[in-house]
RODO-2510 file (C-alpha; in nm, 4 decimals, decimal comma):
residues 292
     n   res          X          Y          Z
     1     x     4,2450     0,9648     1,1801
     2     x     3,9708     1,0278     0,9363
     3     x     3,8876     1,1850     0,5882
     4     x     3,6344     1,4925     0,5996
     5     x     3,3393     1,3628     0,4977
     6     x     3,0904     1,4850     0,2383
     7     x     2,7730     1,2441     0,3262
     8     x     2,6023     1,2460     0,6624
     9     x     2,7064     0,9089     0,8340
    10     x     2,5264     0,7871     1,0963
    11     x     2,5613     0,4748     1,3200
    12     x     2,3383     0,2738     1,6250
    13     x     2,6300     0,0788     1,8223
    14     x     2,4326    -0,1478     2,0838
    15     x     2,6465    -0,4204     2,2906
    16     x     2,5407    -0,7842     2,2897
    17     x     2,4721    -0,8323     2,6565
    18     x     2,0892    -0,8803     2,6087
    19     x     1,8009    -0,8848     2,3613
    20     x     1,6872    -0,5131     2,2388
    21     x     1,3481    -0,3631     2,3945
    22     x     1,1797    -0,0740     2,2312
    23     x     1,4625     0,1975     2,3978
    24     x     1,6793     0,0005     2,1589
    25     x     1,4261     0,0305     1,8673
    26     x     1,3877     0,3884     1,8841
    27     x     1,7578     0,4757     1,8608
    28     x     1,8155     0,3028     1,6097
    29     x     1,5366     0,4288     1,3975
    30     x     1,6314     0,7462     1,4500
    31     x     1,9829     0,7102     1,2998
    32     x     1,8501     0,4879     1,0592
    33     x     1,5785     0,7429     0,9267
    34     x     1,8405     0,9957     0,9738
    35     x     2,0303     0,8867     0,7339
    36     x     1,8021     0,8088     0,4383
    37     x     1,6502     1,1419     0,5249
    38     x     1,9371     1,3200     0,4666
    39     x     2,1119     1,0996     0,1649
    40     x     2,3733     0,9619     0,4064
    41     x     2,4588     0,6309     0,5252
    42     x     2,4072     0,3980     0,7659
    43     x     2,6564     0,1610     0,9905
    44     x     2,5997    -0,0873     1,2677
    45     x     2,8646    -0,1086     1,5298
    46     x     2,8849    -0,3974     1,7847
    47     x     3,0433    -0,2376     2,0924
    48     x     3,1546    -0,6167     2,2549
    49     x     3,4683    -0,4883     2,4350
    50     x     3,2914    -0,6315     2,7800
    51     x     3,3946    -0,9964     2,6729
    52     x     3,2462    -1,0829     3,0413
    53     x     2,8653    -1,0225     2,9423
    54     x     2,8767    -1,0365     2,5216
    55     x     2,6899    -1,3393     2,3736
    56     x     2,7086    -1,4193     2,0451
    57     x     2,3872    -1,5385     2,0699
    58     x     2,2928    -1,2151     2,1597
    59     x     2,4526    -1,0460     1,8585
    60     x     2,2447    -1,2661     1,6670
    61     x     1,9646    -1,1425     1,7471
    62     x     2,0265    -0,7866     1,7033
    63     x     2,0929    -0,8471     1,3352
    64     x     1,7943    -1,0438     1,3352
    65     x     1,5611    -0,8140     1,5226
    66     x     1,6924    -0,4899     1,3370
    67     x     1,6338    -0,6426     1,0026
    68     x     1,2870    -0,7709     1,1083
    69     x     1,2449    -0,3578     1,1748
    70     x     1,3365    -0,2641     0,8045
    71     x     1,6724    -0,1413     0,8748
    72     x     1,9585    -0,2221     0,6476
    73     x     2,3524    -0,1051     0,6833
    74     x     2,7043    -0,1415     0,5901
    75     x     2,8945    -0,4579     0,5784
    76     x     3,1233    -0,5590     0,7269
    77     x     3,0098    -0,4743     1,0399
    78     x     3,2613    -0,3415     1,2993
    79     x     3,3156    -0,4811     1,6013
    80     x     3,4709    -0,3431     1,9159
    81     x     3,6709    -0,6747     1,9550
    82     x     3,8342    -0,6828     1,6688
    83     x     4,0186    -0,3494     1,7020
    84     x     4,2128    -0,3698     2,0602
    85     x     4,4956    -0,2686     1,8531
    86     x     4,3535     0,0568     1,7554
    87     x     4,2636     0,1391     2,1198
    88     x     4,6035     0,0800     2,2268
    89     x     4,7425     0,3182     2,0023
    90     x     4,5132     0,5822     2,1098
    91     x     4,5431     0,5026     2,4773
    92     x     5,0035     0,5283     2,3849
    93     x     4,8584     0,9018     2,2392
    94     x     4,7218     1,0256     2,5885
    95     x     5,0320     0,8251     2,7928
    96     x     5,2276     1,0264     2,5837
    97     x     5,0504     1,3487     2,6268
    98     x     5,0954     1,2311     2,9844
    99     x     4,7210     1,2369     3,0962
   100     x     4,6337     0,8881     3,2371
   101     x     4,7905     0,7032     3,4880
   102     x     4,7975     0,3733     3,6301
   103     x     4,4962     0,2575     3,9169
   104     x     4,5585    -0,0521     4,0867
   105     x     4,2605     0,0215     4,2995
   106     x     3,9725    -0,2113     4,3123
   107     x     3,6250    -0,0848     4,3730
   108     x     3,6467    -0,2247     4,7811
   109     x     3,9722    -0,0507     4,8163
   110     x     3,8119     0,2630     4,6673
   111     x     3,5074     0,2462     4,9146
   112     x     3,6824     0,1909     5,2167
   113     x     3,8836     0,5078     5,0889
   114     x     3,5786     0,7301     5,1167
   115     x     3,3988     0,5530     5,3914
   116     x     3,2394     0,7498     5,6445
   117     x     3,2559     1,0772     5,4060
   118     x     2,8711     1,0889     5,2752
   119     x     2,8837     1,3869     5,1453
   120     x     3,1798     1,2469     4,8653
   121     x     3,1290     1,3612     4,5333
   122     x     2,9100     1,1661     4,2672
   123     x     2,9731     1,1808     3,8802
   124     x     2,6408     1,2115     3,6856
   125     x     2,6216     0,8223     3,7153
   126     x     2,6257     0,8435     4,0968
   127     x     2,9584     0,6245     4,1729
   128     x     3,2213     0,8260     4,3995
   129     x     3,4357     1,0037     4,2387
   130     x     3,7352     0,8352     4,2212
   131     x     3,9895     1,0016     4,5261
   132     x     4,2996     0,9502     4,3912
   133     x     4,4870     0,7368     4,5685
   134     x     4,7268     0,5713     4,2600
   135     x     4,7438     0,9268     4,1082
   136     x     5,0003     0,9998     4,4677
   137     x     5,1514     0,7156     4,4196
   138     x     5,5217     0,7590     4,3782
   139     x     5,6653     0,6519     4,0617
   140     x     5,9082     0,3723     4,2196
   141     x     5,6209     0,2017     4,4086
   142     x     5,4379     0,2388     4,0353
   143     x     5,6838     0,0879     3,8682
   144     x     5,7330    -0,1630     4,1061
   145     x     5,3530    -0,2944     4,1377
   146     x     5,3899    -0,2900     3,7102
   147     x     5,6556    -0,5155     3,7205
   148     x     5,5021    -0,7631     3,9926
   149     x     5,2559    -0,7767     3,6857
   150     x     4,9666    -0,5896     3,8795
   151     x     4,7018    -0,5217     3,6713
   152     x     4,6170    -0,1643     3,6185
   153     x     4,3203     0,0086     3,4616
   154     x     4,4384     0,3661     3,3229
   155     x     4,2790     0,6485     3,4523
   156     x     4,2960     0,9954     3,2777
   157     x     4,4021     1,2818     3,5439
   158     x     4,1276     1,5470     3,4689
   159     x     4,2455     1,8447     3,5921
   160     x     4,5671     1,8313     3,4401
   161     x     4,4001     1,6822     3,1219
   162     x     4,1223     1,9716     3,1316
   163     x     4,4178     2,2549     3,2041
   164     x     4,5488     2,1281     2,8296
   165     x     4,2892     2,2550     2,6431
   166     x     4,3479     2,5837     2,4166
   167     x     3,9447     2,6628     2,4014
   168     x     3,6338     2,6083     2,6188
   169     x     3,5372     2,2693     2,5120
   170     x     3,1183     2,1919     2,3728
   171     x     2,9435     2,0272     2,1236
   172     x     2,6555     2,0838     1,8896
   173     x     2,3354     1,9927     2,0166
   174     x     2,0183     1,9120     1,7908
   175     x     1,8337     1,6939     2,0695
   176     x     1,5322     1,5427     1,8577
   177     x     1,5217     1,8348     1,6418
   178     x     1,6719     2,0095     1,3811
   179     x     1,7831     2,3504     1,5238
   180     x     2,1510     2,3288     1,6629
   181     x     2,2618     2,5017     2,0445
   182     x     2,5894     2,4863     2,1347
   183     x     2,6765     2,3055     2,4663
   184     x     2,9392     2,3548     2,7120
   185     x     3,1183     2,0593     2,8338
   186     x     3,2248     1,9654     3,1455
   187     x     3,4205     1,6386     3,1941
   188     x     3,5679     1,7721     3,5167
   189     x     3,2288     1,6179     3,6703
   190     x     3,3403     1,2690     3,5763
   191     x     3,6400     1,2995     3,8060
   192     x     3,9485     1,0709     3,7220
   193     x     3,7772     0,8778     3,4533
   194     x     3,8780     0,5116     3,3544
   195     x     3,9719     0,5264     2,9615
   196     x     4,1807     0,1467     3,0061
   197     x     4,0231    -0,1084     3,1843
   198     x     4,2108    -0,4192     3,3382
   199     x     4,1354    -0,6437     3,0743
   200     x     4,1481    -0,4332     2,7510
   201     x     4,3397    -0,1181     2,6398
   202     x     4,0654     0,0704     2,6337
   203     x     3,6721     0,1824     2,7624
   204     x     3,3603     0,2649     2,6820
   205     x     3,4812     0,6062     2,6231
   206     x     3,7887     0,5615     2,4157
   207     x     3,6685     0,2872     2,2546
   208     x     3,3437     0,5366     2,1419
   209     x     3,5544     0,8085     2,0281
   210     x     3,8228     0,6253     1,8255
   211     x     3,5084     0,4483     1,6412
   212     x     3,3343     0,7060     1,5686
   213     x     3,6484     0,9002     1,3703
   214     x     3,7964     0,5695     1,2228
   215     x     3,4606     0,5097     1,0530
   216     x     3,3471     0,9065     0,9719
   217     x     3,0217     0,9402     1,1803
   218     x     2,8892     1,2749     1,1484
   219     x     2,6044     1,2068     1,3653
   220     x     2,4882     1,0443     1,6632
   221     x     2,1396     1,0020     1,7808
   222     x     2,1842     0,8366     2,1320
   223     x     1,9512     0,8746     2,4569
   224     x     1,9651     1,1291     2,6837
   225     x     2,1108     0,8772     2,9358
   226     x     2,4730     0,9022     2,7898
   227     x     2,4084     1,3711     2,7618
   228     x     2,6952     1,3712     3,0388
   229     x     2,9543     1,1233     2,9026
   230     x     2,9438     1,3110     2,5791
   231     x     3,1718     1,5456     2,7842
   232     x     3,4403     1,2852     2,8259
   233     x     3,3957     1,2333     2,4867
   234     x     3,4556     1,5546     2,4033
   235     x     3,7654     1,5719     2,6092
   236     x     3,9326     1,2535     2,4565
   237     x     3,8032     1,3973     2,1031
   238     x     4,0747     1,7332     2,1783
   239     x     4,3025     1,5218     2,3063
   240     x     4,3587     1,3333     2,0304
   241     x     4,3144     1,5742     1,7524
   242     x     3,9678     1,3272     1,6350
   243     x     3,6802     1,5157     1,4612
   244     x     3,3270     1,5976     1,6967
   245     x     2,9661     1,4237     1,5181
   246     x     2,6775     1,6114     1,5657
   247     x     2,4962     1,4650     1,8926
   248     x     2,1638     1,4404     1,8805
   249     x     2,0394     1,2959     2,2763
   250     x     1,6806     1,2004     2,2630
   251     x     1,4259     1,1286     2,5278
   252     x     1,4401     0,7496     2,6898
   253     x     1,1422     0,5131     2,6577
   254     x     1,0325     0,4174     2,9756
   255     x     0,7800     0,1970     3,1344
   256     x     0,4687     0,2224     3,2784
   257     x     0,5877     0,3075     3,5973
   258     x     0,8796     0,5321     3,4711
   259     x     1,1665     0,3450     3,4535
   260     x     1,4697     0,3320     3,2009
   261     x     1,3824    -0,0205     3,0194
   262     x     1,6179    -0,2765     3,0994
   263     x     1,6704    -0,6852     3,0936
   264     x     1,7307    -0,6403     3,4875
   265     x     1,3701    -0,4666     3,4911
   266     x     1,1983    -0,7131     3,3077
   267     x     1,1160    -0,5236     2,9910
   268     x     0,9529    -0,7054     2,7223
   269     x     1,2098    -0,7098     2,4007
   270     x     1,1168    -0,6971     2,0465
   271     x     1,1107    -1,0580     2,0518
   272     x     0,8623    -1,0515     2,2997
   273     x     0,6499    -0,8016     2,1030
   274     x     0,7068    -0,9594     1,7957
   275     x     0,5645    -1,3014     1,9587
   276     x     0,2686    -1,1355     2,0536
   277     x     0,1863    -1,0005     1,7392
   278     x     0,3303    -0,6350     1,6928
   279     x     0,4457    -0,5827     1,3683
   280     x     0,7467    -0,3247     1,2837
   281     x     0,4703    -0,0611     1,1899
   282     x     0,3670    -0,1148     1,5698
   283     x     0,7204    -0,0659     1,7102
   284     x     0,7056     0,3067     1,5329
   285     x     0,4057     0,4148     1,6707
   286     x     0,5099     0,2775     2,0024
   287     x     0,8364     0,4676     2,0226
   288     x     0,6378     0,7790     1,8813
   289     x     0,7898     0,7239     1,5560
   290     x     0,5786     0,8545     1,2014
   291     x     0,5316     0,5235     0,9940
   292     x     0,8386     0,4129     0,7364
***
């Protein structure tokens, strides 16, 4: 789905379902200095597939606050919404593989499955994993809650997906330095995953994947937070026959107390800094970051 590439790409994808804090900052500085560093270039992605929570307001802002940082990038910009139609045609490649079902299943229907079992298992998120109940469905029932126009995410069925692949499955690893380890994935911890949500033909995950190879990134700097879904990615990535970037997760900025920053937390955002005086010089030492 993409040409080899020659030049290091990189790319900082945030979604615009709040203002970016410094967590926000320091990712994408690091693909930013990662590219001129290296000769390569730069791209912005806005990842606005969650219509529910994206502002454009919001999306504003992050060209706003990113060029108040220095950065500069690629036009156009690409954004999530704009390309169901691609998704689609990636999620028809794993139907037809015959990997992902339909899940009618809301998340009630799924608790009440796996109430009074504490000991379920958790993926690396800590939801349930997902118990199956559509995959046992039979296929008239299926068919029938289709045509009463039931909507369905798609789920992909990981063992069977997993029992596909012709190799053991990993990525390389530079973390925040430059020295490479190869990692072992292991998507089987996700469980069932959802690749198609309700509302879209796609997820997260799909969406990340068929980005990443329709626009050549080579390398992703991304926080440690999203180490485990890189396994999914990986999956999808064999699946559908899509090139792997070089990851590179680095350490989260937290708070004083610890915490992954967040809107919900009430972390100050760049704007916030910004009002009280910090200059983009002060973001880069915040983060940890050598000057520009």
């Amino acid at each position: 789905m993409s040409e080899p590439q020659s030049q290091q790409v990189w790319r900082f994808a945030p979604s615009p379902n709040g203002l970016l804090h410094l967590g926000h900052a320091y990712s994408a500085l690091r693909n930013f200095d990662g590219a001129r560093r290296s000769g390569g270039r730069f791209l912005l992605r806005i990842e606005d597939i969650d219509a529910g929570r994206s502002r454009p307001e919001f999306e504003t802002a992050i060209y706003e606050d990113l060029a108040w940082l220095g950065l500069e990038w690629e036009e156009p910009v690409r954004r999530q919404s704009g390309h169901l139609g691609e998704y689609a045609l990636a999620l028809d490649g794993l139907r037809n593989r015959g990997v992902v079902y339909p899940c009618f299943c809301t998340r009630g229907e799924i608790a009440r499955a796996i109430e009074g079992q504490p000991d379920w298992p958790r993926d690396p998120d800590g939801a349930p994993l997902y118990p199956g109940t559509c995959k046992r469905m039979g296929r008239e029932r299926r068919e029938a809650f289709l045509m009463e126009g039931r909507h369905a995410a798609r789920r992909i069925d990981m063992p069977d997906a997993c029992a596909r692949l012709e190799q053991t499955l990993g990525w390389r690893e530079f973390g925040e330095g430059t020295e490479g380890r190869d990692v072992r994935a292991e998507p089987q911890v996700w469980g069932d995953a959802i690749v198609a949500r309700r509302d879209v033909p796609t997820s997260y995950h799909l969406a990340v994947v068929v980005d990443d190879a329709l626009q050549g990134v080579t390398d992703v700097a991304r926080g440690m937070d999203l180490f485990h879904a890189t396994s999914v990615h990986r999956l999808l990535q064999s699946l559908l026959d899509l090139p792997a970037p070089n990851y590179r997760h680095h350490r989260l900025i937290l708070d004083a107390h610890g915490g992954k920053l967040s809107k919900s937390r009430g972390s100050k955002t760049l704007r916030d800094l910004r009002a009280e005086g910090a200059t983009p010089a002060d973001i880069r030492r915040m983060v940890g970051l050598p000057a520009g």
